[in-house]
N, C-alpha and C positions, 0 to 999 in steps of 0.2 A: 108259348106260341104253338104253331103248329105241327106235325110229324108230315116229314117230305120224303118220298121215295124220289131219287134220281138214279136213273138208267145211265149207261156210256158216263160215270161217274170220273171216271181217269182220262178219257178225252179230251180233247182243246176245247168244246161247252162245258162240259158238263164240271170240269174240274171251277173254271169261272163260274159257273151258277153257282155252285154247291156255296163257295166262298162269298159271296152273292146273300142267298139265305144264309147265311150264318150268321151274317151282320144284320140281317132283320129278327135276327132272333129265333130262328125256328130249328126244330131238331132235324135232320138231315141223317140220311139214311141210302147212301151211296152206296150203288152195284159195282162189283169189280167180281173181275174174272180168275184173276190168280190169288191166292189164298198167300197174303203175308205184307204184300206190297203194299205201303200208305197211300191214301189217294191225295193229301195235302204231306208238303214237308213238315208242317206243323201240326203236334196234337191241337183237338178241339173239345171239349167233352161233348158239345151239342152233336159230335159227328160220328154216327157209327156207320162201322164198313157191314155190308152185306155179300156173302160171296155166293158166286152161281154162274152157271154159263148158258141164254138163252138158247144161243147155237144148236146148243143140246138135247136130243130128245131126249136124255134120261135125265136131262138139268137141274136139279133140285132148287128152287127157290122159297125161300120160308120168309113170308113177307109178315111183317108185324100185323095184326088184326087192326089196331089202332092208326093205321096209314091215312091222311087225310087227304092227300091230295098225291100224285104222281106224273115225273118227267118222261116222257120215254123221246131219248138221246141215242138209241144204238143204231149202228149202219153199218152195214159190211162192205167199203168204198174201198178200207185198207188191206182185204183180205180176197185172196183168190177163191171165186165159189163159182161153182158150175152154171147156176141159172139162178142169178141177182131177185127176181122176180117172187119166185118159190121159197129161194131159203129165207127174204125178209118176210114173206104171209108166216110162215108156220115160226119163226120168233115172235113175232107181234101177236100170233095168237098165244102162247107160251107166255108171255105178259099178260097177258087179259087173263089166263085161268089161275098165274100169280097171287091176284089181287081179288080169286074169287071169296067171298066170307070178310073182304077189310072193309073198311068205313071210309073207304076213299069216294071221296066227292067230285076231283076234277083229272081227269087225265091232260097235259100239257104233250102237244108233238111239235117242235121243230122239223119243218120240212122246206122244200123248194120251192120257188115260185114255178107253176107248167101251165101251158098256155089249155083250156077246153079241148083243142082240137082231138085228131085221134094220133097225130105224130109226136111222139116225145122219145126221149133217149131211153136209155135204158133202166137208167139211174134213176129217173126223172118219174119213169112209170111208175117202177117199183114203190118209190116214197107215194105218190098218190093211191099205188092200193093199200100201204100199208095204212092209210088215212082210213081208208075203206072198212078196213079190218079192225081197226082202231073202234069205229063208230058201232063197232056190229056190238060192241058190247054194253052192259049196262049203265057203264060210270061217262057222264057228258064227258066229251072230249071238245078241245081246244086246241086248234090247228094255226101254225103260226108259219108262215109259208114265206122263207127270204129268197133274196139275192146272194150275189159272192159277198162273201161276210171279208169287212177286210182286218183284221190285226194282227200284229208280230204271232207268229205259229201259226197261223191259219195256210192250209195247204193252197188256196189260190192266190192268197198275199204272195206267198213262197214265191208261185210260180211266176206274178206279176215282176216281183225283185227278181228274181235272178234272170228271167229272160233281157229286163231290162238294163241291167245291171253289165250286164257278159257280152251284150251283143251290140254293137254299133247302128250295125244289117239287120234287118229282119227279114226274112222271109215268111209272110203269115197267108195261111189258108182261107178259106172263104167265112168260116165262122167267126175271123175280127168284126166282121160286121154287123154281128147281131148283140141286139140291145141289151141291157143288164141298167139294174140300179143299186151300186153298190151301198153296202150297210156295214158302220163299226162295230167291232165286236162290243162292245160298250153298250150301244143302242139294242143291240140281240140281247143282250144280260139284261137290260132295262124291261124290256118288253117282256121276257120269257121272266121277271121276278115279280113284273108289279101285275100282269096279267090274272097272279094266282089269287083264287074266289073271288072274281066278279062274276056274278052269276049273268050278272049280260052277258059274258062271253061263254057260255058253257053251250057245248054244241057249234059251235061256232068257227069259221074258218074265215084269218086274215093274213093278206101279205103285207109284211115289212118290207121297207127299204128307203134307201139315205134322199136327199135333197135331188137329186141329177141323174136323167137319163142319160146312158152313153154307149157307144158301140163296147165293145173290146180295144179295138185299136183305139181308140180314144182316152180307156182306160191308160193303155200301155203309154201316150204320148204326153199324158196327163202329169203320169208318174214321171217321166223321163223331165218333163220341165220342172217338178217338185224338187228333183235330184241335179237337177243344173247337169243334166244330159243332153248330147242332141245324138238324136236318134233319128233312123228313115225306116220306115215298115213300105213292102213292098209286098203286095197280092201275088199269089200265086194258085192258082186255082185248081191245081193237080196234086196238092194237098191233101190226101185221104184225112179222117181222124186215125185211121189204124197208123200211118205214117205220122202224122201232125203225136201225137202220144209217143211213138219211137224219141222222136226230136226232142220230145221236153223231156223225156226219162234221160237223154243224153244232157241235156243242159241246165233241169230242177235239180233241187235234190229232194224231189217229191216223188214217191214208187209208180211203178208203171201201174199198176191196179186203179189206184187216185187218178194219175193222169187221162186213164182211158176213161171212165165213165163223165172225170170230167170237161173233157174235149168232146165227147158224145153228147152231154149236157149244152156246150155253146153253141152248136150248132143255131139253137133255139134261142127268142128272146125271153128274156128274166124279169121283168117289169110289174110294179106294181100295176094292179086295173081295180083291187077293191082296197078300198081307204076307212073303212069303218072302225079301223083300229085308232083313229080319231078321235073318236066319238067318244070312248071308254076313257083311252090314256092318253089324253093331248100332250106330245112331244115332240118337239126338235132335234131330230136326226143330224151327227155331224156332216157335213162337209165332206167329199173324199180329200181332198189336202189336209183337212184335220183329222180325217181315222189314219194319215199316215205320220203326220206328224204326231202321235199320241203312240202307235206302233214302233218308231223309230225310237220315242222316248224313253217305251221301257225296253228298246234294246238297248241302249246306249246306257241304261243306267241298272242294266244287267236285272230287270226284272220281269223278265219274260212267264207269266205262270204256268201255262199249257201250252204247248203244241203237238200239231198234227201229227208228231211222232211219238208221243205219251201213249196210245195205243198200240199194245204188243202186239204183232206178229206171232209169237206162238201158236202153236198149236199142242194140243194133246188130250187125255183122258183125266187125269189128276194131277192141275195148274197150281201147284202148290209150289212156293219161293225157295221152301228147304227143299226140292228136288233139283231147284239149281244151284243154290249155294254150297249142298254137296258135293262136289266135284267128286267122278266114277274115278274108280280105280281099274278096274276087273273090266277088259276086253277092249283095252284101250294105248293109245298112242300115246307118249308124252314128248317134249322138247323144254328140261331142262336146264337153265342159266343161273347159277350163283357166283356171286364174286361181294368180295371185301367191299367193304362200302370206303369212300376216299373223301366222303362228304359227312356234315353233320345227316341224322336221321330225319329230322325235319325238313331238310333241303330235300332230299331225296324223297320225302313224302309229297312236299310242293310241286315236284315236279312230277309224280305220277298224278296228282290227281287236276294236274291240266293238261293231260294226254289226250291227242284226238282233236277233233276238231281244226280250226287254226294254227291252233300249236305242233301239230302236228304227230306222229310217232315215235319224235328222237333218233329217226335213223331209216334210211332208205326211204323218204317216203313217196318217191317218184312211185317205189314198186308196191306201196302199202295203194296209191290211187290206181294203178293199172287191176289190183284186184279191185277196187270199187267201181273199176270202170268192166269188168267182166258179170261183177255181180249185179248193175242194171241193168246189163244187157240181158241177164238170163233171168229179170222178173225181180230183181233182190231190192233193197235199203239204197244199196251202194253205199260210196263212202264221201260224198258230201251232203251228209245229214246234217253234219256239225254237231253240238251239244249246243243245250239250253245256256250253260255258264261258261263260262274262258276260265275259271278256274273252282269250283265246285260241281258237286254234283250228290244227289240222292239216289237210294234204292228205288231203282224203275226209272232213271233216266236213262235214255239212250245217247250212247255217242260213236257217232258214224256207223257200221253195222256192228255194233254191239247193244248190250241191255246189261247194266250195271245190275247186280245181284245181292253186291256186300260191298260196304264202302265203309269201313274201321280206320279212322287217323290213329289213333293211338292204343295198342302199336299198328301200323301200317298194313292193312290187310284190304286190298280191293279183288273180286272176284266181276271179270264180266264175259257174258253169255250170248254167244255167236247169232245173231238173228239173217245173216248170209246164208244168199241159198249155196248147202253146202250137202254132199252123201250123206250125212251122219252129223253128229252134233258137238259144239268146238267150245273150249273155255279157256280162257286166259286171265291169269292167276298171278298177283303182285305180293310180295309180304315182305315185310323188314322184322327180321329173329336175330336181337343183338345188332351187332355189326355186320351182317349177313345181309346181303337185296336177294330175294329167292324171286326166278319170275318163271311160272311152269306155263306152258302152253298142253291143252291136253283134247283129244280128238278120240269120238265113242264112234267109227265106222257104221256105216249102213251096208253090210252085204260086200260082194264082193268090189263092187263100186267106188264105195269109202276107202278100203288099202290103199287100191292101185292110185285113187286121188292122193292118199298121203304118203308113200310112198313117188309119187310124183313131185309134190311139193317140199321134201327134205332137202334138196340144197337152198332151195330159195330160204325154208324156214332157217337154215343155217346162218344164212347171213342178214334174213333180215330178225330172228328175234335176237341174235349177238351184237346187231347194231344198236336195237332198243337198248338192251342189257349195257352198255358200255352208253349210250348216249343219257339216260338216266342215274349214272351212279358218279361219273367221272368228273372231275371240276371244271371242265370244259364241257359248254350245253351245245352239241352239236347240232340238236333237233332238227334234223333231216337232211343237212349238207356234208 
């Protein structure tokens, strides 16, 4: 079959595509930013990694000559950048001079539905110029332009659940009332696989979305009956989005970055107006009661493949995995805990590697959430991300403000990597040597800044990575009371 370049290959699309084409057969040739990380938990031989950082001006991308066709998936929604607008034109162009000299036929772009006018968000603008930029080059592109995509990990799913989930009350701003047509991520995968070489569609720009118009609150009341909630949303019209985005970074566990552009985003309605996507691939978009009960299904049966936090935060110059699985020695803090293991080794390994999340820390975890509740305040993860698994997990998964680095059952060695905004940069470090539990916590300072923080935080790390260290080893699972 054919060679497939996918862009934002480790994001909540692009990891579903990728697995997508694979089962049609084609070779697959997925972008990733850091250098070591798998983009699927499973080998594939149809699948090779490509590494490179568009971001980049000095980004090196070496695209196979033989490329037939190409995804481009990448957005900077997750990541703080000064002017949304500018820094997506000059990646998107950094893409197109990628692919200059391959034998690529079709460029595929996932974007948003924006209405003509000249008012759009910010977010909203920016994907239509990158449309723009997109077309300026010589390979036909194919613009595929949705709604809130709804499935398990999908960041407006998130935001949908937990608003409705947590709140009885709602107090909603004036943008519950603009229109949207939600689409399952099922139906996105459908469209964005079967779309590839029909040449009716090449140049071409269509919007997807599901069966039913509906405001937001509609959305949100929809959901609330699906879950055998009852819920009252009540307008409030003094609602900023800059305010309305505070509120949900207190109550998602979706970053403030995401939240803003996409509460900028609803202002506006979402609606399909062109249908020609018909024409090509006649299909029957779920139901929103079925992209939620199909979402629910693979949480409940723990097989979530992507989510919107598979996208690392990192930054840096050389994103390479051995630069975090090394753990520094040299200009650095540590905090120390070994003790006698009083459990078989295996027990003690089950229960490190369902730390985080629901299950919690093992130990103080009131104070383990008052820092996730500082660190969304100040732009971060925070610490109700949760994890993909209740008890697994792979290199490059995230759990609550961490990024799993090294994750060795046997013998027991997990390493993960501080992605809280913090002075300087934090690691914490599990191993079982023998009959020994070693758990190091270790902190690289930013300037003079970094000390006075860790030197600030030594009593609290006293007793809360002692509680860990004793709630992990002891035959009694205290995990967090």
């Amino acid at each position: 079959m054919a060679k497939i370049l996918v862009t934002g290959a480790t994001g909540f699309i692009g990891k579903r595509l990728i697995v997508q084409l694979l089962e049609l057969g084609h070779q697959v040739y997925g972008l990733s930013r850091i250098r070591g990380v798998p983009i699927l938990a499973t080998d594939n031989p149809n699948l090779h990694t490509l590494y490179g950082d568009l971001s980049k001006k000095d980004g090196k991308l070496e695209v196979p000559d033989d490329i037939e066709a190409a995804y481009y998936l990448v957005h900077s929604m997750a990541h703080d950048v000064k002017n949304l607008g500018d820094h997506e034109e000059k990646v998107a162009k950094r893409f197109l001079k990628a692919l200059e000299g391959t034998a690529c036929q079709q460029i595929i772009y996932l974007s948003g539905i924006t209405s003509d006018s000249i008012k759009r968000s910010e977010h909203l603008a920016s994907r239509r110029n990158v449309e723009k930029v997109l077309q300026t080059g010589p390979v036909p592109v194919t613009v595929l332009r949705s709604s809130i995509i709804i499935g398990a990990g999908s960041a407006s799913f998130e935001i949908i659940r937990d608003l409705t989930e947590k709140l009885p009350v709602m107090l909603a701003p004036k943008w519950v009332r603009s229109l949207c047509q939600p689409i399952a991520i099922v139906d996105v995968i459908f469209y964005l696989s079967n779309i590839l070489f029909k040449p009716e569609a090449y140049a071409q720009t269509f919007d997807i979305g599901g069966p039913t118009v509906m405001s937001f609150k509609e959305v949100l009341l929809r959901y609330a009956k699906f879950r055998n909630l009852t819920r009252l949303i009540v307008n409030v019209p003094l609602l900023t989005p800059r305010l309305s985005s505070y509120w949900l970074v207190l109550i998602t566990s979706v970053r403030y970055s995401i939240c803003s552009y996409l509460v900028d985003s609803m202002k506006y309605d979402s609606v399909c107006r062109n249908h020609q996507i018909q024409n090509i691939l006649p299909h029957d978009c779920l139901a929103f009661e079925e992209a939620l009960e199909r979402a629910f299904s693979k949480i409940s049966q723990n097989e979530v493949l992507s989510t919107w936090m598979d996208a690392w935060s990192i930054k840096g110059d050389n994103l390479d995995l051995l630069n975090f699985i090394q753990v520094p020695k040299e200009g650095c803090f540590t905090d120390i805990k070994q003790l006698e293991l009083k459990l078989p080794n295996d027990a003690v390994t089950k229960r490190i590697w369902a730390i985080g999340g629901k299950n919690g820390w093992y130990g103080l975890n009131w104070a383990w959430r008052l820092r996730g509740l500082l660190d969304k305040i100040m732009g971060g993860t925070g610490l109700n991300t949760g994890r993909r698994h209740a008890t697994e997990f792979k290199v490059g998964d995230s759990i609550d403000f961490w990024r799993v680095v090294k994750a060795d059952k046997d013998p027991c060695h997990l390493i993960l990597y501080a992605e809280m905004k913090l002075p300087g940069e934090a690691w914490l470090e599990f191993k079982i040597d023998n009959r020994s539990y070693i758990q190091t916590a270790t902190f690289r300072p930013r300037g003079l800044l970094g000390r006075l923080y860790w030197c600030a935080m030594l009593p609290f790390h006293f007793f809360i990575f002692g509680k860990m260290a004793k709630g992990l080893t002891e035959p009694k699972n205290l995990n967090g009371r």
